[in-house]
C-alpha positions in Angstrom: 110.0 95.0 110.2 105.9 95.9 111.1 105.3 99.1 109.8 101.7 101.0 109.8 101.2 102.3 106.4 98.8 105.3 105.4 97.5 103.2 103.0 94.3 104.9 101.9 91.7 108.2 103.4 91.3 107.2 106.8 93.0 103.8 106.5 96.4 102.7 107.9 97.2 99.0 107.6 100.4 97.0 109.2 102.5 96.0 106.5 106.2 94.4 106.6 108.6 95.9 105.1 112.9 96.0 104.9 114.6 97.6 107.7 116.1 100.4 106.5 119.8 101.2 106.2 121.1 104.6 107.4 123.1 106.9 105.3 126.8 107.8 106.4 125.6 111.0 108.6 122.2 109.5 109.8 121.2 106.9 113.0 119.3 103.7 112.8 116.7 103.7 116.1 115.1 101.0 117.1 111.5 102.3 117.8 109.7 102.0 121.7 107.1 104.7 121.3 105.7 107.0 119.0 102.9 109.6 119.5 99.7 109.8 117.3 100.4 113.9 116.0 97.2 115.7 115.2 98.7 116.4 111.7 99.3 112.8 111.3 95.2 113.1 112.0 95.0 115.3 109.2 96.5 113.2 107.1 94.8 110.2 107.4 91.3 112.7 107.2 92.6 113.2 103.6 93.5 117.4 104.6 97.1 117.5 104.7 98.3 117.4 101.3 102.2 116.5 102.1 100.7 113.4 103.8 99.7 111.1 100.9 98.8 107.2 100.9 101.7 104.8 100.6 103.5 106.7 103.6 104.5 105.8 107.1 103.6 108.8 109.2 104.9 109.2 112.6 107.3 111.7 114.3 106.8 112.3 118.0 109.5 109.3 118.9 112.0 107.6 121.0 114.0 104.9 120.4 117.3 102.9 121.2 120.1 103.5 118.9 121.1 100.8 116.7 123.4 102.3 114.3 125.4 105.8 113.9 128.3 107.4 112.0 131.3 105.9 112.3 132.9 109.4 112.6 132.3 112.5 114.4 131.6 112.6 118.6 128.1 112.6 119.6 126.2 112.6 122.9 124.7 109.4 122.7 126.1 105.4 121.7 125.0 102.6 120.9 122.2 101.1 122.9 121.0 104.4 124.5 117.8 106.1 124.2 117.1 109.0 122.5 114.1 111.5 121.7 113.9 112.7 118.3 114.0 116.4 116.7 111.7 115.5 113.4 112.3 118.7 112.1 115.2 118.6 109.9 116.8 122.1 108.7 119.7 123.1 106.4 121.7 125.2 108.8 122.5 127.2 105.9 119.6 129.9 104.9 119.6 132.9 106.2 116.7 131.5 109.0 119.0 128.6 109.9 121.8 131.6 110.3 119.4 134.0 112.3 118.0 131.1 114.7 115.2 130.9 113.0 115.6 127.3 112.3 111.7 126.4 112.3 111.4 128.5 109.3 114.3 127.0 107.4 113.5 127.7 103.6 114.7 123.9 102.8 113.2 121.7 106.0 111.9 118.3 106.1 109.8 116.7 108.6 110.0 112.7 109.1 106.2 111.0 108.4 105.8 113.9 105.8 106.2 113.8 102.1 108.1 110.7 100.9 110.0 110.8 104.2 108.9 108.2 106.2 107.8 108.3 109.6 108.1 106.0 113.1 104.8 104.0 113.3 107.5 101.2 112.4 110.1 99.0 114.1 112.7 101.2 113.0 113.1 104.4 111.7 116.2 106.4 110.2 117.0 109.6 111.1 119.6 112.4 111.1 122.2 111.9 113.6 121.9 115.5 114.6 118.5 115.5 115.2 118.6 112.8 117.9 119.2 113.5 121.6 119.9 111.4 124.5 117.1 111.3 127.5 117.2 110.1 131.3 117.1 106.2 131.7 114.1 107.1 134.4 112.1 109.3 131.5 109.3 106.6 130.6 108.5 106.5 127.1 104.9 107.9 127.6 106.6 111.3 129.0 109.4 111.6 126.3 107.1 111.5 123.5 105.9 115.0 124.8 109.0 116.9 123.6 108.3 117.5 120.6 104.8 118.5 120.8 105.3 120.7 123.9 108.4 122.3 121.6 105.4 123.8 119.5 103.7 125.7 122.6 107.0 126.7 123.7 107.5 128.1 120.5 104.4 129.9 120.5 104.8 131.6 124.3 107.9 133.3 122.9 105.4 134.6 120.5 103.3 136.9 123.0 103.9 140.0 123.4 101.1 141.0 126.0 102.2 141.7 129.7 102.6 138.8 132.0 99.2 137.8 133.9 97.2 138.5 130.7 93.8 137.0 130.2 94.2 134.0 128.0 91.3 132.2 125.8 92.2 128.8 124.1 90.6 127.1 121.6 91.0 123.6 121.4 91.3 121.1 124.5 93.9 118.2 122.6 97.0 117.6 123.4 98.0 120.9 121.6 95.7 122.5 124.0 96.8 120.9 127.2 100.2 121.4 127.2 99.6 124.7 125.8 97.6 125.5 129.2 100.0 123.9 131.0 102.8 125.8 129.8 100.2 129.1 129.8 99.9 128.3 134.3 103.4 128.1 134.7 104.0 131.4 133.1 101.5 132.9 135.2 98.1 133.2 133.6 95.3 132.4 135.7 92.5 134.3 133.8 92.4 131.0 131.5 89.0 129.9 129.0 89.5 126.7 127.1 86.8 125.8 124.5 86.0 122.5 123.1 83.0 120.5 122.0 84.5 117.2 123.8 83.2 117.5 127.6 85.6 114.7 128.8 88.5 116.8 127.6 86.9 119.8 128.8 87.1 118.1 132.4 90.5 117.1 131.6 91.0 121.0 130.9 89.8 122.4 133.7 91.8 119.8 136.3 94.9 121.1 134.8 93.9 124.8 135.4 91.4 126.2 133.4 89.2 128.5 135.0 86.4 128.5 132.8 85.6 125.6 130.3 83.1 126.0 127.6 81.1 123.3 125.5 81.2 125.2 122.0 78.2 123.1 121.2 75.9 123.8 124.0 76.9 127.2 124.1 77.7 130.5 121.8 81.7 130.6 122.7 82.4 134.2 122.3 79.1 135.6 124.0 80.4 132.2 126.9 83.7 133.9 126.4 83.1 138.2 126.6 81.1 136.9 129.2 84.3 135.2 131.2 86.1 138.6 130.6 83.4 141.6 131.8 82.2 141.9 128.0 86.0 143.3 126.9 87.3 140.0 125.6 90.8 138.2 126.1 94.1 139.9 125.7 95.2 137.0 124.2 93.4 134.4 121.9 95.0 130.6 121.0 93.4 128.7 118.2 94.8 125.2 118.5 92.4 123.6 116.5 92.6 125.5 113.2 89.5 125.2 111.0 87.1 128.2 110.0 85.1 128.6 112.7 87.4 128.7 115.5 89.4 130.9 113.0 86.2 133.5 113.3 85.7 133.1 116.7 89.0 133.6 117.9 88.9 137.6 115.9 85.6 138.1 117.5 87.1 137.4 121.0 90.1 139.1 121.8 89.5 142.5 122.8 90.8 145.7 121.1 94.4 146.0 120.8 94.8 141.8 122.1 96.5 139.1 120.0 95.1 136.0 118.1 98.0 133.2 117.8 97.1 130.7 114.9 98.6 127.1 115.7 96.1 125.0 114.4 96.6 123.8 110.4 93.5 122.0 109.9 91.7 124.3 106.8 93.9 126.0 104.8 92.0 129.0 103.7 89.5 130.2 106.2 87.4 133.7 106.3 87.8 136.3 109.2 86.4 139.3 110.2 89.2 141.9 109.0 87.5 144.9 109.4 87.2 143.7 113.5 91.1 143.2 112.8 91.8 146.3 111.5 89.6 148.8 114.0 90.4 147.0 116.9 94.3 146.7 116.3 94.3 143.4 116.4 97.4 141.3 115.7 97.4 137.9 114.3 100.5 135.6 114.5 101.1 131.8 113.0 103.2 130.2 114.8 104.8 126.9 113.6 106.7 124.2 114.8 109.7 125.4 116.8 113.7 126.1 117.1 116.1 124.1 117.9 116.2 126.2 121.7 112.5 125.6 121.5 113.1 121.7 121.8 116.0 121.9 124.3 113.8 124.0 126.6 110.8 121.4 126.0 113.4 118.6 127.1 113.9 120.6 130.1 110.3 120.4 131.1 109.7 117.4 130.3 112.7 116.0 131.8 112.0 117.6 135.0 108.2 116.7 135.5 107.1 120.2 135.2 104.9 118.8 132.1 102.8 115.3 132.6 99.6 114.6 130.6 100.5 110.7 130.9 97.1 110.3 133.1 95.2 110.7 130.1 97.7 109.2 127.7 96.9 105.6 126.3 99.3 103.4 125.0 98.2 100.7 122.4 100.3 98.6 120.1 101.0 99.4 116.3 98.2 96.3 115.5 96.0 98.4 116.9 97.0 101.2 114.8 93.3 101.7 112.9 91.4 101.7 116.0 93.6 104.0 117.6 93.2 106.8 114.6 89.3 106.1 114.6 89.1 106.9 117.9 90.9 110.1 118.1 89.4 111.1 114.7 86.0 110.6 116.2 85.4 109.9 120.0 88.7 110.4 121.8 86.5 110.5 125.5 89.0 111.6 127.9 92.0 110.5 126.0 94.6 113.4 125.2 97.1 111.4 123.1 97.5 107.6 122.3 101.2 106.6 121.8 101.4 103.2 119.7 104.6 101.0 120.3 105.8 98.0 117.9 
């Protein structure tokens, strides 16, 4: 079978490889489409150190089922499509117990480690963690779940009132869907920053009501300015290096919340004294529960959530062009989704 290999820093090459054989509890899927991650990014930029060279990366994916236990009753068969949960948990620890599933003290993530990932044919995964999607979904839509399962995730986060003011850092697919998700619950008040003006467009035609070029102008002076000089109530990095890090603290105003999605650097200095006086809180938020990605099916499912306008689709050949691109001049393009 083709697979795309991370073969070396910022180097994937198609390789052929054995089609793998699934274990007694896990499926065999037939790959159609699978979405370029921004950690899978940050692997190929050599910053994600569970991401090393030799590995397929890949886990935002649908596929046919080829192959599934023998035993057990499950919602799909063979020959149906399915969207895939990459996040595999123990069901055991005292997270799994408590719901908490994204924070499972034993979870694996397909593309990750020595797991491999769906820039392939075919990919093997847990039977569980596969679910069966509307024959009118297209592909380009379905590969949404799981990303939109992390903002989900992240909105059950907030704590400030509904119709808060809302500043988001980052205008990727993280981003989008983030302000997507941010409209539907009600928050109009919205900044999105980004240094990418195509994207910033793309931000403000899906609701943004200010958009701010972080390298034609200071963001948080652009941003106090958005808010009467008091900051937002709420603060998004979805980028995740140092700088937005900083900016975010010195945006949100006194007694407001800073949610960190963004995993790009993984030590970063902030203004804790800002923190501290002002009250500030600051919440990770990662991945997502298995509600999380039910919810995001829902959305998805139901239209509510479409960013396939400025979604590409190329073909895994074309796999090194593809990670160039969004690693140095994505334009307009919010996510490229390679099929076999």
């Amino acid at each position: 079978m083709k697979v795309l290999v991370y073969s070396a820093l910022r180097t994937v090459t198609l390789d052929d490889w054995p089609v793998p054989a699934p274990g007694p509890d896990e499926v065999l899927l037939r790959v159609r489409a699978t979405g370029i991650c921004g950690s899978d990014l940050a692997g190929f930029l050599g910053y994600s150190p569970r991401r090393q060279p030799g590995l397929v990366l890949g886990h935002e994916t649908v596929g046919i089922v080829e192959a599934m236990p023998s035993d057990g009753e499950w919602p799909f068969q063979i020959g149906q499509r399915v969207v895939v949960n990459p996040l595999m948990t123990c069901g055991y620890c005292d997270a799994c117990l408590s719901g908490r599933t994204n924070l499972c003290a034993h979870w694996h993530l397909i593309g990750m480690d020595r797991l491999h990932g769906a820039f392939a044919e075919y990919v093997v995964v847990r039977a569980t963690n596969v679910f069966p999607i509307p024959e009118d979904l297209p592909d380009v839509r379905a590969v949404m779940i799981e990303p939109l399962a992390n903002g989900v995730h992240l909105f059950t986060l907030i704590t400030a009132r509904p119709f808060s003011t809302l500043a988001l850092f980052g205008a990727g697919t993280q981003g989008c869907l983030l302000l997507l998700l941010a409209r539907m619950l009600g928050y109009r008040d919205i900044a999105v920053v980004d240094v990418n003006p195509e994207r910033l467009k793309v931000a403000a035609q899906l609701g943004a009501r200010w958009t701010i070029h972080a390298g034609q102008a200071d963001p948080v002076a652009a941003i106090h300015d958005c808010f009467g000089g008091n900051g937002a109530d709420v603060v998004i990095d979805a980028h995740g290096d140092t700088a937005v890090r900083s900016a975010c603290v010195n945006v949100v105003r006194k007694g407001g919340e800073v949610l960190l999605l963004g995993l790009h650097e993984v030590h970063s200095n902030v203004d804790f004294a800002r923190v501290v006086r002002g009250e500030v809180r600051l919440q990770g938020s990662y991945a997502y529960t298995t509600q999380d990605f039910a919810q995001a099916r829902k959305l998805v499912e139901s239209g509510s959530v479409d960013l396939s306008p400025w979604t590409e689709v190329l073909p895994l050949e074309a796999g090194q062009t593809a990670f160039d691109r969004l690693t140095t001049d994505p334009g307009a393009t919010v996510k490229i989704v390679l099929t076999p």
